[in-house]
N, C-alpha and C positions, 0 to 999 in steps of 0.2 A: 485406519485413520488417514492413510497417507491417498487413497480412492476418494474418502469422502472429500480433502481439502482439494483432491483433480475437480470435481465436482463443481464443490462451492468459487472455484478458481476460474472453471468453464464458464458455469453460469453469469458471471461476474462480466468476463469477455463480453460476451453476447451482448449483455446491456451497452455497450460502449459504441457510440457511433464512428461509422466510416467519416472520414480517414484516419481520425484519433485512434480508433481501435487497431491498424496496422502500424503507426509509428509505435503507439504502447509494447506491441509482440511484438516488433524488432528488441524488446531490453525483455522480454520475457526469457525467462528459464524454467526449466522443470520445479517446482517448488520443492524447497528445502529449509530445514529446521534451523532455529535461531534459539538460541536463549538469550534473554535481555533484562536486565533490570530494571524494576519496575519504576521509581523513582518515587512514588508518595505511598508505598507500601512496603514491609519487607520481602523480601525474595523477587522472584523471575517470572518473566511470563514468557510462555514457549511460541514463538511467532514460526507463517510459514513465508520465505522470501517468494516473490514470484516473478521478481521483474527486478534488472541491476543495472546500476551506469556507476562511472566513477564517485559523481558527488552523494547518489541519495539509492537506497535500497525500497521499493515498497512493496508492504507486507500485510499478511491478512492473519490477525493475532485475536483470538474469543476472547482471553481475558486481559487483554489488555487495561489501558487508562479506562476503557467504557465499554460497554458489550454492545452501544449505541451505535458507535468508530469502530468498528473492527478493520478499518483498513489504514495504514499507517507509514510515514515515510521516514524510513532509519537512516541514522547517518551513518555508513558504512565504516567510519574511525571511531564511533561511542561501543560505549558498552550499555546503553538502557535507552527507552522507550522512546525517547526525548517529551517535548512538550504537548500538552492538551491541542496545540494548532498542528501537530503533525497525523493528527488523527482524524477521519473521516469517515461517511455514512459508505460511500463506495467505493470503489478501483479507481472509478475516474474520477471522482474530487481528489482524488489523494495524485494522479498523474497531474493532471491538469495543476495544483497546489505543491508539488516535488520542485517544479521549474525544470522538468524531462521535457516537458509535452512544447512543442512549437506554439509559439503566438499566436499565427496565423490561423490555429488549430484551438482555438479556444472560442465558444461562440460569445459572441457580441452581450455585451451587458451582463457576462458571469461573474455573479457574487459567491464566494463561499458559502456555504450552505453553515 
């Protein structure tokens, strides 16, 4: 499991443009397991962290809020998923949307997806 989530975690990178993709792997980590509450279901969903700062974790979680968003931005002091806007289609919507990523570092007329 833990090869494929390198993988899915790799290929992820890759998509993300210079210079956003080096300030991002400056808060990257080795991926590591989360359990989190789901919040409009009962039980947990098992997320993996990939990348940490003080305020916000983000994370690449299958069954999340949506299998649509599998990338998501935890609050490091909650215990569940938080809300449907912490969720997104990529690594970089969800850095660029944490408030990690530099301003300067966000291109011109980006809307949330």
């Amino acid at each position: 499991m833990e090869e494929r989530i390198e993988a899915i975690v790799a290929a992820e990178f890759q998509r993300i443009p210079e210079p956003r993709r080096a300030k991002l792997l400056e808060l990257s980590v080795q991926p590591y397991r989360v359990s989190r509450a789901h919040g409009y279901r009962d039980g947990s969903s098992e997320c993996w962290v990939v990348a940490v700062a003080a305020t916000a974790l983000l994370a690449y979680c299958e069954d999340g809020l949506s299998t649509h968003d599998p990338w998501g931005i935890l609050d490091p002091r909650a215990s569940n998923l938080g809300g449907d806007d912490s969720w997104h289609v990529t690594l970089d919507d969800a850095f660029i949307n944490s408030g990690l990523c530099d301003p300067s570092l966000i291109p011109a007329g980006y809307e949330v997806p």
